[in-house]
VOTIPA-679252 format. One record per residue: residue number from 0; residue in three letters; y negated, x negated, z of N, C-alpha, C, CB in turn. Coordinates in steps of 0.05 Angstrom, whole numbers, plus 5000, padded with zeros to 4 digits. Glycine has a CB too. Layout:
# VOTIPA-679252
NUM / ALA / Y / X / Z / Y / X / Z / Y / X / Z / Y / X / Z $
...
***
This chain:
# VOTIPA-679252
0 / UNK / 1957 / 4095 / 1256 / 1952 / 4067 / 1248 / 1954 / 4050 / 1273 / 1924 / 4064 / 1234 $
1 / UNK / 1973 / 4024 / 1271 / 1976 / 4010 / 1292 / 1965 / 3989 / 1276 / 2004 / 4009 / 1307 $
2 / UNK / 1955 / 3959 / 1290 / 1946 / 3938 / 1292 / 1953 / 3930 / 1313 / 1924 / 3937 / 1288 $
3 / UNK / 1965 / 3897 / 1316 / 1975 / 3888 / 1338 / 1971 / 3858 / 1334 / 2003 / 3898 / 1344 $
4 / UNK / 1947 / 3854 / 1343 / 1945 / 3819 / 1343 / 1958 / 3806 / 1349 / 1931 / 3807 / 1354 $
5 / UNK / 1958 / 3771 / 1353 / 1970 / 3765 / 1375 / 1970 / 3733 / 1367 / 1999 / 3783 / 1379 $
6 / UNK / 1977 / 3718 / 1382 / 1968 / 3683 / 1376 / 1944 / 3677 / 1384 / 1966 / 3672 / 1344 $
7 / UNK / 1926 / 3692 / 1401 / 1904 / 3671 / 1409 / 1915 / 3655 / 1436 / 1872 / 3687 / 1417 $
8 / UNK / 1888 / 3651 / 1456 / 1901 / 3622 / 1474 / 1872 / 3604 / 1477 / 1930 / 3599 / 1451 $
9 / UNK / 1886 / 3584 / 1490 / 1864 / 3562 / 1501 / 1871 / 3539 / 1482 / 1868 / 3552 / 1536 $
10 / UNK / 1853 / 3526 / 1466 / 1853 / 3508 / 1462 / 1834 / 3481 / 1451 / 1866 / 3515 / 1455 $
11 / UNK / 1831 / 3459 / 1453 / 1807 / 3440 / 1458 / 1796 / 3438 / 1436 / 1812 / 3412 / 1468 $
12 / UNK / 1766 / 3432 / 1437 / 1756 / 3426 / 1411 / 1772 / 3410 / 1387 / 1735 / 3410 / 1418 $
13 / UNK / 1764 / 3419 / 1368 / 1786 / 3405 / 1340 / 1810 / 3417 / 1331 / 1798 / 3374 / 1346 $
14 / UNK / 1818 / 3430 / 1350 / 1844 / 3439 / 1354 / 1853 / 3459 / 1334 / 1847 / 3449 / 1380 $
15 / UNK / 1866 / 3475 / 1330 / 1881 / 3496 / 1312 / 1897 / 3520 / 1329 / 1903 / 3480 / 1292 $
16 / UNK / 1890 / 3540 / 1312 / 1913 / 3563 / 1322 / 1913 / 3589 / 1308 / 1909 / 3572 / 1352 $
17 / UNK / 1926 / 3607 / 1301 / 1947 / 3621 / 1279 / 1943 / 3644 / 1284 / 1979 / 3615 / 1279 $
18 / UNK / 1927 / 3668 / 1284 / 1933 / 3688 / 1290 / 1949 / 3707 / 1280 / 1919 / 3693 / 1293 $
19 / UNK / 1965 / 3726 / 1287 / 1974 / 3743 / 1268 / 1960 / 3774 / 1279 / 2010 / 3740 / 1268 $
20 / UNK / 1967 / 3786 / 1251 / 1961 / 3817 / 1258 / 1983 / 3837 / 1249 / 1934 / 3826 / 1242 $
21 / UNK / 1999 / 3856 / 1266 / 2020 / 3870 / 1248 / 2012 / 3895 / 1245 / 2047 / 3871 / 1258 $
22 / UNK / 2018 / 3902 / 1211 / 2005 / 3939 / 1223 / 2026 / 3955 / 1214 / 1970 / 3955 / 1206 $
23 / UNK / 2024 / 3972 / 1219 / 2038 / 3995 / 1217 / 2020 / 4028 / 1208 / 2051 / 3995 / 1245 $
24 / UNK / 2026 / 4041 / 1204 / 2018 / 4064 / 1197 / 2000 / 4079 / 1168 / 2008 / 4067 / 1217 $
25 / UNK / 1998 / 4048 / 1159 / 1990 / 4048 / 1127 / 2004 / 4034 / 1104 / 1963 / 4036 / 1125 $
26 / UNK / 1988 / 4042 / 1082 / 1998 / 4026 / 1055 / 1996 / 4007 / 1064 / 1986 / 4027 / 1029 $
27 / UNK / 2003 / 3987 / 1069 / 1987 / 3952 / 1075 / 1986 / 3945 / 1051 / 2004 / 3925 / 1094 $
28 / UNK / 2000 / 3949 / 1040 / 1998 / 3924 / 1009 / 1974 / 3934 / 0997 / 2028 / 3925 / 0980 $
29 / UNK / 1964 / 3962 / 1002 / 1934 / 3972 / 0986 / 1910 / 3971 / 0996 / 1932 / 3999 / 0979 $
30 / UNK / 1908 / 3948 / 1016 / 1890 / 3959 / 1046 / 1877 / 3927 / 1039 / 1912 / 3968 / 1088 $
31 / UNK / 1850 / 3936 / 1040 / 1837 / 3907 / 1047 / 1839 / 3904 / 1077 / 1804 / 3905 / 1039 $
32 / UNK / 1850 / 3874 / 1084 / 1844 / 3868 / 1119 / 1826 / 3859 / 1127 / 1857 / 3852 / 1132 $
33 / UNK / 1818 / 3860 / 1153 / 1807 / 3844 / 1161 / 1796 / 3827 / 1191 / 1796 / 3851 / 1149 $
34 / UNK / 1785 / 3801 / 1193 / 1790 / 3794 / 1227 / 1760 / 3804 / 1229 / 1799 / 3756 / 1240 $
35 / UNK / 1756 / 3803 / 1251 / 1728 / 3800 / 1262 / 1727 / 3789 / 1288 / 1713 / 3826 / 1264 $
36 / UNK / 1705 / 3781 / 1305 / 1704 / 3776 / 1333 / 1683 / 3778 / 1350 / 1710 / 3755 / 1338 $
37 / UNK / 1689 / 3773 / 1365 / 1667 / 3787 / 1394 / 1666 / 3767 / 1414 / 1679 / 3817 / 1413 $
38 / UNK / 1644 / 3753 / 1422 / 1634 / 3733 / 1439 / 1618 / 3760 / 1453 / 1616 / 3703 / 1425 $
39 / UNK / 1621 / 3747 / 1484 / 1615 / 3757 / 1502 / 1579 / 3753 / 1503 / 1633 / 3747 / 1523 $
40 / UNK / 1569 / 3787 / 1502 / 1536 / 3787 / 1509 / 1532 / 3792 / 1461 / 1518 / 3735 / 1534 $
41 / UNK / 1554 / 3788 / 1455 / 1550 / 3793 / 1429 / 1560 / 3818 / 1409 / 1559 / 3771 / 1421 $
42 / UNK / 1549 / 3824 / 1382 / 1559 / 3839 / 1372 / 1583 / 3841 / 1360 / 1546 / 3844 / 1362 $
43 / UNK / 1610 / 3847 / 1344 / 1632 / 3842 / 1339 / 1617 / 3833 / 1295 / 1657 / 3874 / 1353 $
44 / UNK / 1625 / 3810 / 1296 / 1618 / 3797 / 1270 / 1644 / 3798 / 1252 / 1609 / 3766 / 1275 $
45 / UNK / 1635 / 3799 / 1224 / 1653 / 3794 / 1208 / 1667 / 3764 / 1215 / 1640 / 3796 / 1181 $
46 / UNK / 1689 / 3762 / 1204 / 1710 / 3735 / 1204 / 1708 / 3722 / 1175 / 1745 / 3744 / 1209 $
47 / UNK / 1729 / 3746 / 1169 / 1747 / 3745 / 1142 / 1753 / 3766 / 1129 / 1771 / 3736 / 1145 $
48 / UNK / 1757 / 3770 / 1100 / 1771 / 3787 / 1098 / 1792 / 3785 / 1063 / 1750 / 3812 / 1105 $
49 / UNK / 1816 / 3795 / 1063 / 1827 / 3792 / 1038 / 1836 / 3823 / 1032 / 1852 / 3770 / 1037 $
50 / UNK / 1829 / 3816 / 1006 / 1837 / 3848 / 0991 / 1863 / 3854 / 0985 / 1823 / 3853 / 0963 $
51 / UNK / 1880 / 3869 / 0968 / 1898 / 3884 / 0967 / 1909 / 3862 / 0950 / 1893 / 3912 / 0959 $
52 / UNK / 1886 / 3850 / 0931 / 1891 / 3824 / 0903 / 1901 / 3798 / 0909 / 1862 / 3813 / 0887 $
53 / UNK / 1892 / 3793 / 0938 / 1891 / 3769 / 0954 / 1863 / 3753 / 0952 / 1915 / 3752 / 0945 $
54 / UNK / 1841 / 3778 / 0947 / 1814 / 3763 / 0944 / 1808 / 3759 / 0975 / 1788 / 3780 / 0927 $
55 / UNK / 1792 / 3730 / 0973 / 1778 / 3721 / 1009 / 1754 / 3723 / 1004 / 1782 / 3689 / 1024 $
56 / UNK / 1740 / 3735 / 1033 / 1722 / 3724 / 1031 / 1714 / 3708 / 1069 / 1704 / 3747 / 1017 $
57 / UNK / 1694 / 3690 / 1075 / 1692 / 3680 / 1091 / 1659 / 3690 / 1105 / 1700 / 3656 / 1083 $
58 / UNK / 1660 / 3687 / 1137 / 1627 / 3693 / 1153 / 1625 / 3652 / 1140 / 1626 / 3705 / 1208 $
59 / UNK / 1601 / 3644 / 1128 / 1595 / 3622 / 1128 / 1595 / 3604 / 1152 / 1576 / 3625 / 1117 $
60 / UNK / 1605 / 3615 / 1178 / 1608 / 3602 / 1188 / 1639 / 3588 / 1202 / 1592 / 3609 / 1195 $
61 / UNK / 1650 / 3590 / 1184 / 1677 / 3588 / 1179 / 1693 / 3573 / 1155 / 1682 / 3612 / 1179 $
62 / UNK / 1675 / 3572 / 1138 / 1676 / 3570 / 1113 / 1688 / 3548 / 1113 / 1654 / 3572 / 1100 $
63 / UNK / 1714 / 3537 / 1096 / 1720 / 3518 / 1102 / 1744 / 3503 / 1124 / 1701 / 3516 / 1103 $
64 / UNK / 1748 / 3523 / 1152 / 1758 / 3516 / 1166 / 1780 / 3534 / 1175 / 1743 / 3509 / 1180 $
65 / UNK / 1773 / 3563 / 1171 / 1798 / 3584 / 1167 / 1806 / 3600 / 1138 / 1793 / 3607 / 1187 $
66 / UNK / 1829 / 3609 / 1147 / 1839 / 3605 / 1124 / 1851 / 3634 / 1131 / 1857 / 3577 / 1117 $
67 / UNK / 1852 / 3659 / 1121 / 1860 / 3683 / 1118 / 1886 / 3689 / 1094 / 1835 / 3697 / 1112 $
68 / UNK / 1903 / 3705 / 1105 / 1924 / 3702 / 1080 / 1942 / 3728 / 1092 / 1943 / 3667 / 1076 $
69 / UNK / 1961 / 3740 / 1076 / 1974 / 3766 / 1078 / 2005 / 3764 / 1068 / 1958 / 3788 / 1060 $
70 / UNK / 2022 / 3771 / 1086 / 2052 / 3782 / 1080 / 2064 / 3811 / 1073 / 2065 / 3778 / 1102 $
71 / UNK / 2057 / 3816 / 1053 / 2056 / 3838 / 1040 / 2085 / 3859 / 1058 / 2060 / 3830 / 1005 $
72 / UNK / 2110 / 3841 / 1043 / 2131 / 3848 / 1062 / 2127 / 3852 / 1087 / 2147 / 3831 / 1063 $
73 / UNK / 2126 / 3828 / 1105 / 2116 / 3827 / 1129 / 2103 / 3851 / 1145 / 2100 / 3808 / 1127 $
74 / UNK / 2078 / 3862 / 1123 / 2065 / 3881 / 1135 / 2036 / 3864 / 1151 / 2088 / 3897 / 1155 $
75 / UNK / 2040 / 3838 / 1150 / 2024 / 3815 / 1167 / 2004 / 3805 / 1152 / 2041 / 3792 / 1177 $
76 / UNK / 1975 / 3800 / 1169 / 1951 / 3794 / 1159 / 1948 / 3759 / 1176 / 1926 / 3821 / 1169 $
77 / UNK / 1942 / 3742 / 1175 / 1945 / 3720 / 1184 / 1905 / 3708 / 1181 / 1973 / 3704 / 1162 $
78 / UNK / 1906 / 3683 / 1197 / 1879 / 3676 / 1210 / 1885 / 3648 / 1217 / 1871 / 3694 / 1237 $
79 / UNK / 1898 / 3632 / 1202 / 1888 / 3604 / 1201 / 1862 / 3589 / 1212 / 1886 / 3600 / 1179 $
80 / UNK / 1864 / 3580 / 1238 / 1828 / 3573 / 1245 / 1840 / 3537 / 1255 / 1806 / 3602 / 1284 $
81 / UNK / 1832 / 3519 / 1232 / 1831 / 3492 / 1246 / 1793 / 3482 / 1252 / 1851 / 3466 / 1223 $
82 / UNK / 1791 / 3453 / 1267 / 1778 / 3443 / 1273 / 1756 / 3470 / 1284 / 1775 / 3423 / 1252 $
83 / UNK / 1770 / 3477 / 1310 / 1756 / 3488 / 1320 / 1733 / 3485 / 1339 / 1766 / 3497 / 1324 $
84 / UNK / 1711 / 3503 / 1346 / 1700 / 3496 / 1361 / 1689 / 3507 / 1383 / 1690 / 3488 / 1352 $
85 / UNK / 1680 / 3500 / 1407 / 1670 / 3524 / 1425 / 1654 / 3545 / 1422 / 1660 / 3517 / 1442 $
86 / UNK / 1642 / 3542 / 1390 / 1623 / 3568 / 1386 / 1643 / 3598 / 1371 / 1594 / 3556 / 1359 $
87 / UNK / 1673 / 3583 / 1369 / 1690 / 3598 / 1358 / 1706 / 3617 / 1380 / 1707 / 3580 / 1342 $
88 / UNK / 1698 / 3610 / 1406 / 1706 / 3631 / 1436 / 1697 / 3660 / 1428 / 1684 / 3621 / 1469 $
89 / UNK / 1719 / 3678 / 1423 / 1715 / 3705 / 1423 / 1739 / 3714 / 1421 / 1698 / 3716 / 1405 $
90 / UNK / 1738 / 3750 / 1426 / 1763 / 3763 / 1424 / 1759 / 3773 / 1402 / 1772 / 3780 / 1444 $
91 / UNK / 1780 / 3765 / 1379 / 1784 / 3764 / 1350 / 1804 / 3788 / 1342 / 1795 / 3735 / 1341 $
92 / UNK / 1795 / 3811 / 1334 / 1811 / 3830 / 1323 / 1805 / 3835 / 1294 / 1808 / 3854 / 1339 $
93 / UNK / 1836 / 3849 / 1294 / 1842 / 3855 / 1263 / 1833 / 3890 / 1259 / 1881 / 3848 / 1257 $
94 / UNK / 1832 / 3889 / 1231 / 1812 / 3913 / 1221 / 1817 / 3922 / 1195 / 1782 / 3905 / 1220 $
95 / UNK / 1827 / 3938 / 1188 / 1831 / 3954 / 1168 / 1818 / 3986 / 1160 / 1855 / 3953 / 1171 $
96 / UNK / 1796 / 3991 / 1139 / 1777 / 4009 / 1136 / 1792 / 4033 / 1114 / 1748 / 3993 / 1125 $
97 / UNK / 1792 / 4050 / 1133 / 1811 / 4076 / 1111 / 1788 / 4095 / 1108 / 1844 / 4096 / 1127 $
98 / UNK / 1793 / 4123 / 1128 / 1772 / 4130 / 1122 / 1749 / 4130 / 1147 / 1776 / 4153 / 1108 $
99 / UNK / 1758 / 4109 / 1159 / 1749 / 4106 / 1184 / 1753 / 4077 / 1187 / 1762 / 4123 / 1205 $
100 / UNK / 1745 / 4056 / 1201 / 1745 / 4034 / 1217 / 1767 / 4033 / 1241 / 1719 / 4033 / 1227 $
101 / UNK / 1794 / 4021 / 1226 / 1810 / 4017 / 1245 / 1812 / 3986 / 1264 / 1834 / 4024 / 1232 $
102 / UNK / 1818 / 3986 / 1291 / 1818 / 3958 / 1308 / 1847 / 3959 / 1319 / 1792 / 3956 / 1336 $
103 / UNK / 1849 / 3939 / 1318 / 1867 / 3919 / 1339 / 1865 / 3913 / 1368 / 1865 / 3895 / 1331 $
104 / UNK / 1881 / 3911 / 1388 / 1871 / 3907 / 1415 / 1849 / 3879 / 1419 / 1898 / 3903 / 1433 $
105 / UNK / 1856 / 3869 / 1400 / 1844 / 3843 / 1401 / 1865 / 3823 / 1411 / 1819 / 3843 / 1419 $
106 / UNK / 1854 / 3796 / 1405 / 1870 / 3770 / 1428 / 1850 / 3751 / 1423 / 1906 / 3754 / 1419 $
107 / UNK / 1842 / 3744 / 1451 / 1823 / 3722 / 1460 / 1839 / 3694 / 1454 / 1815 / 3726 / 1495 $
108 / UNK / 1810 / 3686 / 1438 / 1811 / 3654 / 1427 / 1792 / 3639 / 1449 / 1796 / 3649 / 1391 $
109 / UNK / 1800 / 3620 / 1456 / 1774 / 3607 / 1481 / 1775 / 3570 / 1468 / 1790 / 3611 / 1530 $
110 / UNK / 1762 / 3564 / 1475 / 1761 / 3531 / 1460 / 1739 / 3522 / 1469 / 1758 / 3527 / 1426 $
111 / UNK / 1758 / 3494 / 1490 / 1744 / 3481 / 1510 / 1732 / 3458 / 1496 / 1761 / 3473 / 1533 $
112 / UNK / 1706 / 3444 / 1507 / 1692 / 3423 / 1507 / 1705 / 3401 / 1510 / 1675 / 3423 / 1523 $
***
């Protein structure tokens, strides 16, 4: 099982940015995805996540501002995050649960004041 983030970056409060996730080594189209992230001194939190149906669900603190979605073809899990904010600084990986907890390298989101 591969996972390969990628689209984070620097960018200013309010701002927007796209992550993608590509995987490889599973069914994808049968696989619930999902993001999570990790602020530094913190534990790694739920994000997002969409099922196999295209069900979402959101961490309430998000709610509203990202937007999770899947390319079946693609093989690609996607992470819509606008009107961001500096409490949204972490390294955001993708996650898919088989019979184990699979991760992504991650890619650091940072979002300046």
């Amino acid at each position: 099982v591969q996972l390969q983030a990628s689209g984070g970056g620097l960018v200013q409060a309010g701002g927007s940015l796209r992550l993608s996730c590509a995987a490889s080594g599973i069914n994808f189209k049968l696989n619930t995805m999902g993001w999570y992230r990790q602020a530094p001194g913190s534990e790694r939190d739920l994000v997002a996540t969409i099922t196999s149906s295209g069900g979402t669900t959101y961490a309430e603190s998000v709610q509203g501002r990202f937007t999770i979605s899947r390319d079946n073809v693609k093989r690609t899990v996607y992470l819509q995050m606008n009107s961001l904010t500096p409490d949204d600084t972490a390294v955001y990986y993708c996650n898919v649960r088989l019979n184990r907890n699979f991760w992504g390298r991650g890619t650091q989101v940072t979002v300046s004041s």
